[in-house]
PyMOL Python script that loads the backbone (N, CA, C, O; Angstrom):
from pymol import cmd

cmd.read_pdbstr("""\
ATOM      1  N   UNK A   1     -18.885   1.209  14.984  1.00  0.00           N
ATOM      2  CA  UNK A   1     -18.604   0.652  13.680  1.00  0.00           C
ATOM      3  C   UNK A   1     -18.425  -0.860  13.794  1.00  0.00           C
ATOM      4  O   UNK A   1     -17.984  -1.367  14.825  1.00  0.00           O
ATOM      5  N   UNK A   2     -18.740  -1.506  12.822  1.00  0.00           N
ATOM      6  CA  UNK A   2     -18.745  -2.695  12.757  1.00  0.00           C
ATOM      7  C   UNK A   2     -18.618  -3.560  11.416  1.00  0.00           C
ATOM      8  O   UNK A   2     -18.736  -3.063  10.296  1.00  0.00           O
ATOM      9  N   UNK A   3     -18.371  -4.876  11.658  1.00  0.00           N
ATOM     10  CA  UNK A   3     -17.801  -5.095   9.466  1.00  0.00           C
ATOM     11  C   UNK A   3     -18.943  -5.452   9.270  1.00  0.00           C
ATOM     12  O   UNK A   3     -20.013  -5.587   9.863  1.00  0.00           O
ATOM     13  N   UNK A   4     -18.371  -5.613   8.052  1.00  0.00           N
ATOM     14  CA  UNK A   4     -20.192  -6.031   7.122  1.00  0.00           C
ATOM     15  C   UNK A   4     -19.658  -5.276   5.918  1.00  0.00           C
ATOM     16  O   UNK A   4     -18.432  -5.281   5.805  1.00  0.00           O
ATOM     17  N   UNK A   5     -20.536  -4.468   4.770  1.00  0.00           N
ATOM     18  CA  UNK A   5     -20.562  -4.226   3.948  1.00  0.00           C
ATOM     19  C   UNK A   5     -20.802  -2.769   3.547  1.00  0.00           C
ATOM     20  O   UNK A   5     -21.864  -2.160   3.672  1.00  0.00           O
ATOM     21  N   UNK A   6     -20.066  -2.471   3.227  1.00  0.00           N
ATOM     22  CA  UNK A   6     -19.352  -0.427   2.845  1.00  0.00           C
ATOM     23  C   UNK A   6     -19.713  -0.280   1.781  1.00  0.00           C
ATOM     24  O   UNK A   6     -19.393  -0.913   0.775  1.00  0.00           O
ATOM     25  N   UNK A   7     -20.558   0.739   1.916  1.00  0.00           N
ATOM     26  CA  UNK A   7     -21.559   1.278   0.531  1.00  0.00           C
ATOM     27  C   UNK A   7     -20.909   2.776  -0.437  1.00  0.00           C
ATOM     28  O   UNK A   7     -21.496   3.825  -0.170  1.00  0.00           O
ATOM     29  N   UNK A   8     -19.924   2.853  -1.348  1.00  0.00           N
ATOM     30  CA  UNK A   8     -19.562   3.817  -1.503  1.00  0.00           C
ATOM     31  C   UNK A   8     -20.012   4.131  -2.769  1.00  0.00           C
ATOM     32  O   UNK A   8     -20.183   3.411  -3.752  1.00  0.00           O
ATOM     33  N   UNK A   9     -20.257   5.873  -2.518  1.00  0.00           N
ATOM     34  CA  UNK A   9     -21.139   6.523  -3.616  1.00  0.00           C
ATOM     35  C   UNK A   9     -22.090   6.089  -4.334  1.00  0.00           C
ATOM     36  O   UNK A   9     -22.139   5.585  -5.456  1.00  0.00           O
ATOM     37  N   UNK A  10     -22.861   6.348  -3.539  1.00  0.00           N
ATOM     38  CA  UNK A  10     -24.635   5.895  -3.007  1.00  0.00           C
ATOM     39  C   UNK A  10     -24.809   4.419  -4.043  1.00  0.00           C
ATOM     40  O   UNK A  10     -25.346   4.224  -5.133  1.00  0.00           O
ATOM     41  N   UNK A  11     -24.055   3.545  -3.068  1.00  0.00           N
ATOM     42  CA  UNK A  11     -24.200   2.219  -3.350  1.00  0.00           C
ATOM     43  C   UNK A  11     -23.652   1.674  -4.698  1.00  0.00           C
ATOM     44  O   UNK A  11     -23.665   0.533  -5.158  1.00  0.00           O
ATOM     45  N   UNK A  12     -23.148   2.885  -5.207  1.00  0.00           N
ATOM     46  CA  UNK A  12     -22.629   2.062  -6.545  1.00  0.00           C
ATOM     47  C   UNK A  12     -21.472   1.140  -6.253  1.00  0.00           C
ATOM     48  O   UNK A  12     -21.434   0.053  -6.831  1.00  0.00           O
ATOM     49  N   UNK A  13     -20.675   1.431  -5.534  1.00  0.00           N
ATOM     50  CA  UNK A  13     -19.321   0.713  -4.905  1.00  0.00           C
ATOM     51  C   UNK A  13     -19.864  -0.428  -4.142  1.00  0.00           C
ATOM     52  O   UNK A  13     -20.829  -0.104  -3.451  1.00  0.00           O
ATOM     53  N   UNK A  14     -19.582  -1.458  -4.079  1.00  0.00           N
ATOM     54  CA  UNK A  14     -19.842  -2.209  -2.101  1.00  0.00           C
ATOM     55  C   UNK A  14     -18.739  -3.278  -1.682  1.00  0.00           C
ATOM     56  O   UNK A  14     -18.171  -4.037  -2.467  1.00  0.00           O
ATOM     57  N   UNK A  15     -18.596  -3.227  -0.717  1.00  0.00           N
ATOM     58  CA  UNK A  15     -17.528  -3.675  -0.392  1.00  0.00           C
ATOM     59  C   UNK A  15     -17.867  -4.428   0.822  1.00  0.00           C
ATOM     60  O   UNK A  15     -18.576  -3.793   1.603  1.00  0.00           O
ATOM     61  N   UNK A  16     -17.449  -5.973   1.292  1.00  0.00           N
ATOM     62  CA  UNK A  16     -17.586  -6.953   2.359  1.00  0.00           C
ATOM     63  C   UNK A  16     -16.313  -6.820   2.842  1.00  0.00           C
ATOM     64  O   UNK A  16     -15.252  -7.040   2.260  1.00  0.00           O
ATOM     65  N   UNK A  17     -16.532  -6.404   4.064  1.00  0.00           N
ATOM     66  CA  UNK A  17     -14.804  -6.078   4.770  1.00  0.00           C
ATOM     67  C   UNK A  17     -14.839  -6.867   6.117  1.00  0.00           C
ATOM     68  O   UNK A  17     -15.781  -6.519   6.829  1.00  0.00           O
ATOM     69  N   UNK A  18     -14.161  -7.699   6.562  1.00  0.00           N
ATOM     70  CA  UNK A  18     -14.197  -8.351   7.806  1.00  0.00           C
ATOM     71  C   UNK A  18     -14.286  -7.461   8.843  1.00  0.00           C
ATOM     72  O   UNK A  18     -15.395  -7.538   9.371  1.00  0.00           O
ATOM     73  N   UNK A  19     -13.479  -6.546   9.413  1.00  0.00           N
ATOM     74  CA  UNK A  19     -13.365  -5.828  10.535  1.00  0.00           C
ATOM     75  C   UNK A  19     -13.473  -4.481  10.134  1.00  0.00           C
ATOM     76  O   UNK A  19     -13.366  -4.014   9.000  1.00  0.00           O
ATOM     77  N   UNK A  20     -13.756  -3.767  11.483  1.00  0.00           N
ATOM     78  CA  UNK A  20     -14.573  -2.505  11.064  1.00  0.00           C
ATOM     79  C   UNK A  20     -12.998  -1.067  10.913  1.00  0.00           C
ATOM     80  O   UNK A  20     -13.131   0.148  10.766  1.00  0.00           O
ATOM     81  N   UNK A  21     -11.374  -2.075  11.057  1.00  0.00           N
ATOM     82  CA  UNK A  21     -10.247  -1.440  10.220  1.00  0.00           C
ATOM     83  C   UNK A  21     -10.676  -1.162   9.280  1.00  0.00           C
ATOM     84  O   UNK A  21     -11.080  -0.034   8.995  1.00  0.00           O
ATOM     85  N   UNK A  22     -10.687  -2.143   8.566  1.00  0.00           N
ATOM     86  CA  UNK A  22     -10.996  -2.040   6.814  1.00  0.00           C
ATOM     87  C   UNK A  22     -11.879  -0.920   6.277  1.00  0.00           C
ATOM     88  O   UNK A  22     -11.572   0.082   5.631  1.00  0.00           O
ATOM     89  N   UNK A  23     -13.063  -1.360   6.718  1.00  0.00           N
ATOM     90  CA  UNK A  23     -13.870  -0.366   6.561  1.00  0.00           C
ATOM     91  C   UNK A  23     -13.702   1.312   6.758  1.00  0.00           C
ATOM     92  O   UNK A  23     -14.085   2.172   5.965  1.00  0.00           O
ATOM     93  N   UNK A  24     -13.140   1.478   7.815  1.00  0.00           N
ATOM     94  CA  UNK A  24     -12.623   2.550   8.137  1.00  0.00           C
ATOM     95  C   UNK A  24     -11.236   3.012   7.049  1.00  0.00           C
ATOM     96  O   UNK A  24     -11.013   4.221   6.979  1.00  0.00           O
ATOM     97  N   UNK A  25     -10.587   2.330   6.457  1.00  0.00           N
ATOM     98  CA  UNK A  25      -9.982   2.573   5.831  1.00  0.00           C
ATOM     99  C   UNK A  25     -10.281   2.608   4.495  1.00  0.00           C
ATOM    100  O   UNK A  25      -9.419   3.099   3.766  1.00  0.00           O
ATOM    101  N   UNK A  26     -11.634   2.071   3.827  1.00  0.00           N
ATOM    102  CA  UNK A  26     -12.328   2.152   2.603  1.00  0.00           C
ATOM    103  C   UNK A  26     -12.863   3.598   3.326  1.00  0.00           C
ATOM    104  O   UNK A  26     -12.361   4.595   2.805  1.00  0.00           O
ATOM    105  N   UNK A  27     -13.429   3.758   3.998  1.00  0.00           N
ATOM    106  CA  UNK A  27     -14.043   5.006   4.515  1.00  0.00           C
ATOM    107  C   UNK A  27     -13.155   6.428   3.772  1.00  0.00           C
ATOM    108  O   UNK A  27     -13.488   7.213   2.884  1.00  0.00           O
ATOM    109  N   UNK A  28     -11.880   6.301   4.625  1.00  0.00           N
ATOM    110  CA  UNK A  28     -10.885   7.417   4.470  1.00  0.00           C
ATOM    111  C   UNK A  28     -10.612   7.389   2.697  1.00  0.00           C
ATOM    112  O   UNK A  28     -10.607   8.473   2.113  1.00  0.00           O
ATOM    113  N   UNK A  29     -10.418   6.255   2.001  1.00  0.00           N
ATOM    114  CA  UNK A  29      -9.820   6.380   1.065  1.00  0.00           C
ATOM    115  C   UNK A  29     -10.840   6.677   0.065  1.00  0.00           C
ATOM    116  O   UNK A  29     -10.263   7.021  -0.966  1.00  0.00           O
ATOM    117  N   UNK A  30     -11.763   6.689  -0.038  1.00  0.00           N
ATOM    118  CA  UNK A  30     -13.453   6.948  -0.501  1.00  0.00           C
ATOM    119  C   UNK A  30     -12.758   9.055  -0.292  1.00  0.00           C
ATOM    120  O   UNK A  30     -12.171   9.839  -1.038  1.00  0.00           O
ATOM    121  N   UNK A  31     -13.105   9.093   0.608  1.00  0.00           N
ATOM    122  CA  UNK A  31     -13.039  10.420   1.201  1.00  0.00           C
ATOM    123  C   UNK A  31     -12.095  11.334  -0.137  1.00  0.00           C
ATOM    124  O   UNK A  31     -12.432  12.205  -0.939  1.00  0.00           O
ATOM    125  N   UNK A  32     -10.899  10.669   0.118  1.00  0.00           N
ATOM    126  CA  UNK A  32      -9.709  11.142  -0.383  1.00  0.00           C
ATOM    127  C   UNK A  32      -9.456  11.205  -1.842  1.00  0.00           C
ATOM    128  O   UNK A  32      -8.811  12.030  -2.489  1.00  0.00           O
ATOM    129  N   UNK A  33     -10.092  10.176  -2.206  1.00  0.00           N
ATOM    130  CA  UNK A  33     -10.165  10.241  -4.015  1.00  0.00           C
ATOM    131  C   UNK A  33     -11.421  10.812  -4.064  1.00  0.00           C
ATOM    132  O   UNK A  33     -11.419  11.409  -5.141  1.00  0.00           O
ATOM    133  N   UNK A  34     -12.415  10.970  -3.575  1.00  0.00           N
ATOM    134  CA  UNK A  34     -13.673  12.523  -3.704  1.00  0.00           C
ATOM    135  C   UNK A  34     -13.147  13.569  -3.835  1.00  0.00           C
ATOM    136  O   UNK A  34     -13.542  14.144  -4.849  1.00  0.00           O
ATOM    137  N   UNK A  35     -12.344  14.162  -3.215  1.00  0.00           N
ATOM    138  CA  UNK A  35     -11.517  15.235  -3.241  1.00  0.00           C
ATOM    139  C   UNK A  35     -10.547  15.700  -4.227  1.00  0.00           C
ATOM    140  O   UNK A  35     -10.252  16.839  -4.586  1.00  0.00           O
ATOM    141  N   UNK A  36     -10.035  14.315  -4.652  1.00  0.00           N
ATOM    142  CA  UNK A  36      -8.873  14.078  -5.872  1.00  0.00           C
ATOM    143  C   UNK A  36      -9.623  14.370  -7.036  1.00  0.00           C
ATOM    144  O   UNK A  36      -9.020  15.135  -7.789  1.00  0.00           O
ATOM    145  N   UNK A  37     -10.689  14.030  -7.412  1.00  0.00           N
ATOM    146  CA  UNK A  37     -11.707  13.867  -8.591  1.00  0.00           C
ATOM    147  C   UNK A  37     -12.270  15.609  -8.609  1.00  0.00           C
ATOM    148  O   UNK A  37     -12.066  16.361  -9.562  1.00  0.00           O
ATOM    149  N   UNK A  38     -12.992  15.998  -7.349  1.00  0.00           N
ATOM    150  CA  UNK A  38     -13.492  17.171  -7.255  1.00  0.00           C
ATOM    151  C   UNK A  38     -12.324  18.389  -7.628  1.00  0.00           C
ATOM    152  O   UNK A  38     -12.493  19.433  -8.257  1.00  0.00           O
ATOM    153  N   UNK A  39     -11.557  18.050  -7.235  1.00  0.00           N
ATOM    154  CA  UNK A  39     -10.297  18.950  -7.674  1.00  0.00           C
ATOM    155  C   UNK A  39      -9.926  19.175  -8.888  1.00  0.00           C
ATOM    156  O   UNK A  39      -9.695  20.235  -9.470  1.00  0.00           O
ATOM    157  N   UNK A  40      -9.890  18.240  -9.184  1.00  0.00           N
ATOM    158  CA  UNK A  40      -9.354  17.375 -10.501  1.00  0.00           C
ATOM    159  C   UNK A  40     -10.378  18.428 -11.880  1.00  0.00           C
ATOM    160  O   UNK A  40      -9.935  19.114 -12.800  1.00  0.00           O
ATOM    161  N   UNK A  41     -12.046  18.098 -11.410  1.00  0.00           N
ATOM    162  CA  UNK A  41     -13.048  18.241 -12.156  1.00  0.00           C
ATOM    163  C   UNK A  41     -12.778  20.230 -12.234  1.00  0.00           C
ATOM    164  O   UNK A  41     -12.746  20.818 -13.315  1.00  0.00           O
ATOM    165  N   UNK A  42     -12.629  20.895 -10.983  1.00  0.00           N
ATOM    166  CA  UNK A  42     -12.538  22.017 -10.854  1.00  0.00           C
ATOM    167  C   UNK A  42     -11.112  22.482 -12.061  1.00  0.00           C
ATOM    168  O   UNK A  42     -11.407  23.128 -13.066  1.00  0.00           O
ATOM    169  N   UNK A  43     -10.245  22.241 -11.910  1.00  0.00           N
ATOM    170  CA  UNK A  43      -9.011  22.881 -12.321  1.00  0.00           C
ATOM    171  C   UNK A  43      -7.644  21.603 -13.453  1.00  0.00           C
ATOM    172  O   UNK A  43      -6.445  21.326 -13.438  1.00  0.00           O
ATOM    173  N   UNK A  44      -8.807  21.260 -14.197  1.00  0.00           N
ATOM    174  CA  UNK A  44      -7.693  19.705 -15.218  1.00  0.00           C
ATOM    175  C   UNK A  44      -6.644  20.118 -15.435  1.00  0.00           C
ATOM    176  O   UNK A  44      -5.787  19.240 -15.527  1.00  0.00           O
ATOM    177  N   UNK A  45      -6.238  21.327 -15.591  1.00  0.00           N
ATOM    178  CA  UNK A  45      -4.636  20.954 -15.995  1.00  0.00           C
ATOM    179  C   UNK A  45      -3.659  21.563 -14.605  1.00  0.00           C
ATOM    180  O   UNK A  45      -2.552  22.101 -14.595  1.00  0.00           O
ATOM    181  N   UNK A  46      -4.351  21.307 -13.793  1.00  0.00           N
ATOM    182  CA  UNK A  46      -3.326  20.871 -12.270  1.00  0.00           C
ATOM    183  C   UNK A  46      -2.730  19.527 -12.155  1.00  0.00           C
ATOM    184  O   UNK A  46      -3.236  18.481 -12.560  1.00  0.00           O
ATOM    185  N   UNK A  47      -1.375  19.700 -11.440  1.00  0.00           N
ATOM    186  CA  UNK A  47      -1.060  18.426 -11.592  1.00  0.00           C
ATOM    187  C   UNK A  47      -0.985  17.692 -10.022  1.00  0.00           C
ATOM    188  O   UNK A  47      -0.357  18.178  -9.081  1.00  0.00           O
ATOM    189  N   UNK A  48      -1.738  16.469  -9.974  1.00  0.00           N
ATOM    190  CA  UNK A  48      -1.488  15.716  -8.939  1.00  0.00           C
ATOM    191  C   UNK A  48      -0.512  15.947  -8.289  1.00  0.00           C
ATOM    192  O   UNK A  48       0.512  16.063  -8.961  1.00  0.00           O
ATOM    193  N   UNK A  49      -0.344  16.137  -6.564  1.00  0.00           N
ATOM    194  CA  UNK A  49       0.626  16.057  -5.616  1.00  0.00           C
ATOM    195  C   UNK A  49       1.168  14.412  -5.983  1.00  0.00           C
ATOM    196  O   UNK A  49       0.857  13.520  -6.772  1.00  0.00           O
ATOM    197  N   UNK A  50       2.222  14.649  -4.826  1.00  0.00           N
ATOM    198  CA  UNK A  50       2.939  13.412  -4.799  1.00  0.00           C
ATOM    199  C   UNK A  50       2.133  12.160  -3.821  1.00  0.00           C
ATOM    200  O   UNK A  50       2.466  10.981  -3.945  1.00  0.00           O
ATOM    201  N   UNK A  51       1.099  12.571  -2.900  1.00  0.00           N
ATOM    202  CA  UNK A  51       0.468  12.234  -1.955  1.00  0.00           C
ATOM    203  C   UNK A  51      -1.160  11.801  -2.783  1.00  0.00           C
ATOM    204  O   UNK A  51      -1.645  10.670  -2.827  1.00  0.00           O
ATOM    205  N   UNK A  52      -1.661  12.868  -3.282  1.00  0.00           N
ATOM    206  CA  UNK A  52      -2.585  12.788  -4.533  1.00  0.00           C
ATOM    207  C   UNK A  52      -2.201  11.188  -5.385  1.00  0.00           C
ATOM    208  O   UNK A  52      -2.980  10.242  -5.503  1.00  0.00           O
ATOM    209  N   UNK A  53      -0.944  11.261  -5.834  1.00  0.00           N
ATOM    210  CA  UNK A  53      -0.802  10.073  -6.467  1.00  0.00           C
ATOM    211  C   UNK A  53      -0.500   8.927  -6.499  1.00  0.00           C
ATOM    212  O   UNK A  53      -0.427   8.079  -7.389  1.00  0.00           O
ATOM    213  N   UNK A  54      -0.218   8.967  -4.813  1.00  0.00           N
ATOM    214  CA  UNK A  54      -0.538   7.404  -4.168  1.00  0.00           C
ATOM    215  C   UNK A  54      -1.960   6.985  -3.609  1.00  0.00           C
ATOM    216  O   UNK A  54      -2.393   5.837  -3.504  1.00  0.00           O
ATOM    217  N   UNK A  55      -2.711   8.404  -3.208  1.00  0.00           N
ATOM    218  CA  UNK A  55      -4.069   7.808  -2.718  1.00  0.00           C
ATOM    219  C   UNK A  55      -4.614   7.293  -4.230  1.00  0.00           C
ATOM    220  O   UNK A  55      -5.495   6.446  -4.085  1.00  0.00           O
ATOM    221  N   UNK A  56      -4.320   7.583  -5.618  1.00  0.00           N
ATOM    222  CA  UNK A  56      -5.073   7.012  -6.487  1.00  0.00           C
ATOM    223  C   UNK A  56      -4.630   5.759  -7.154  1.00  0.00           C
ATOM    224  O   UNK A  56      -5.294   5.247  -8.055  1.00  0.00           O
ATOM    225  N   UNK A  57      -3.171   5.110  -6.583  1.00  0.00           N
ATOM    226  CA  UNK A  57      -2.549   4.375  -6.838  1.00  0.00           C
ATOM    227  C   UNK A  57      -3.044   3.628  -5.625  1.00  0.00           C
ATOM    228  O   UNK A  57      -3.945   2.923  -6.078  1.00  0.00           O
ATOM    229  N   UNK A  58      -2.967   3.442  -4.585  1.00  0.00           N
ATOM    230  CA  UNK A  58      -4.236   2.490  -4.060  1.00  0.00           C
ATOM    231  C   UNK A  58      -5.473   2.516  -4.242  1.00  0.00           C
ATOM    232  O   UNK A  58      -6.060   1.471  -3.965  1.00  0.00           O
ATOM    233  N   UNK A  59      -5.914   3.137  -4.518  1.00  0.00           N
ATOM    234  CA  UNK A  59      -7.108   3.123  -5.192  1.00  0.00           C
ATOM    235  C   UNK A  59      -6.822   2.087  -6.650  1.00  0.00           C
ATOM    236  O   UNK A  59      -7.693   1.220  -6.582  1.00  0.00           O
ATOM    237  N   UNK A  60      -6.271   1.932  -7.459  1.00  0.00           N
ATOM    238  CA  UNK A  60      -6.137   1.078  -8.583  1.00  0.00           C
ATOM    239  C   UNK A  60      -5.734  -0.446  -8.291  1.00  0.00           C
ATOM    240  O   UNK A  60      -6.034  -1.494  -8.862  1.00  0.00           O
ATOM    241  N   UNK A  61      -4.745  -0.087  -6.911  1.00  0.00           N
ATOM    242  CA  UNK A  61      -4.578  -1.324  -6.654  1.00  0.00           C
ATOM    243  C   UNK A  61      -5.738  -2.442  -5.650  1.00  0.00           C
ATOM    244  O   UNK A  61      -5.520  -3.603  -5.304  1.00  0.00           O
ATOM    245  N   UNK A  62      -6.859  -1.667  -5.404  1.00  0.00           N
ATOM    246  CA  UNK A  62      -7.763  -2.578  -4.475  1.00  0.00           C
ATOM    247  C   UNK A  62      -8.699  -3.282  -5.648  1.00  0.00           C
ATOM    248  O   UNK A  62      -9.255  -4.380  -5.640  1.00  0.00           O
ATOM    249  N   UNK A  63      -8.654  -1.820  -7.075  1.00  0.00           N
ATOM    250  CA  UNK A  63      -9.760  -2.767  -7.558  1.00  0.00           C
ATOM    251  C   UNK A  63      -8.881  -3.480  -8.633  1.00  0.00           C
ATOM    252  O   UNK A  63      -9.411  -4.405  -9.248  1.00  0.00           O
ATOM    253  N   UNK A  64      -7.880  -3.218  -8.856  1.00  0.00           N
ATOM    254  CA  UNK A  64      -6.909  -4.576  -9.697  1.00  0.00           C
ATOM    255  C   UNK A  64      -7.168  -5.765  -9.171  1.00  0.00           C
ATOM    256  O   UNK A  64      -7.247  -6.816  -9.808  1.00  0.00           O
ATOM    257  N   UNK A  65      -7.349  -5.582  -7.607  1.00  0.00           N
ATOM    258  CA  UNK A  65      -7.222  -6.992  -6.882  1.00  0.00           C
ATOM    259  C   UNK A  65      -8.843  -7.517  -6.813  1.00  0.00           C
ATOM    260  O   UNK A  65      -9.010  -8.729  -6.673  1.00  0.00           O
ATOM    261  N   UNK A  66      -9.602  -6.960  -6.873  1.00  0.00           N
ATOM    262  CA  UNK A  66     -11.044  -7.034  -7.017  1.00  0.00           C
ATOM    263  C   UNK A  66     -11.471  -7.467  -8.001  1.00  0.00           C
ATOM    264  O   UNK A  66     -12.542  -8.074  -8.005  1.00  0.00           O
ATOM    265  N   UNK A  67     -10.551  -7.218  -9.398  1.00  0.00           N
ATOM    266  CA  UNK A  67     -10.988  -7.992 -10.904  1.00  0.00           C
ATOM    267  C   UNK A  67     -10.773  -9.311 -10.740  1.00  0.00           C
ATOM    268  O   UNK A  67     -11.606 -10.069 -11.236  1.00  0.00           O
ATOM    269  N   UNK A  68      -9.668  -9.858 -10.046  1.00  0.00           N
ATOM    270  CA  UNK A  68      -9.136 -10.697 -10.446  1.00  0.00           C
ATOM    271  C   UNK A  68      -9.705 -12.339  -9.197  1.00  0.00           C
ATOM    272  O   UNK A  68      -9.249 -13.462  -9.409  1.00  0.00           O
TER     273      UNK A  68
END
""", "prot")
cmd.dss("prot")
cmd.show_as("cartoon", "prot")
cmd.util.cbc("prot")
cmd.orient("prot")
């Protein structure tokens, strides 16, 4: 692995990450809100874990910081 630029869900996302941490950690968190959504899509009136609702709370907070 190496940095450069993280292509998530077939390129609609992209992301320039210095080191291949980052990336790896856009990696995992990509992963984790797929799962959150797929779940989500399967069964709507389940309610988010407590764990569920921080992976989507970083998730809001990378691209809060991405608008701005």
């Amino acid at each position: 692995m190496y940095s450069g630029v993280v292509s998530i869900d077939a390129n609609r996302i992209r992301f320039a990450v210095r080191d291949w941490k980052s990336m790896l950690a856009l990696k995992i968190l990509s992963a984790r809100i797929r799962d959150i959504l797929s779940g989500t899509f399967r069964d709507p009136q389940k309610k988010l874990s407590y764990k569920q609702q921080q992976w989507v709370q970083i998730w809001q907070q990378i691209f809060t910081q991405v608008g701005k």
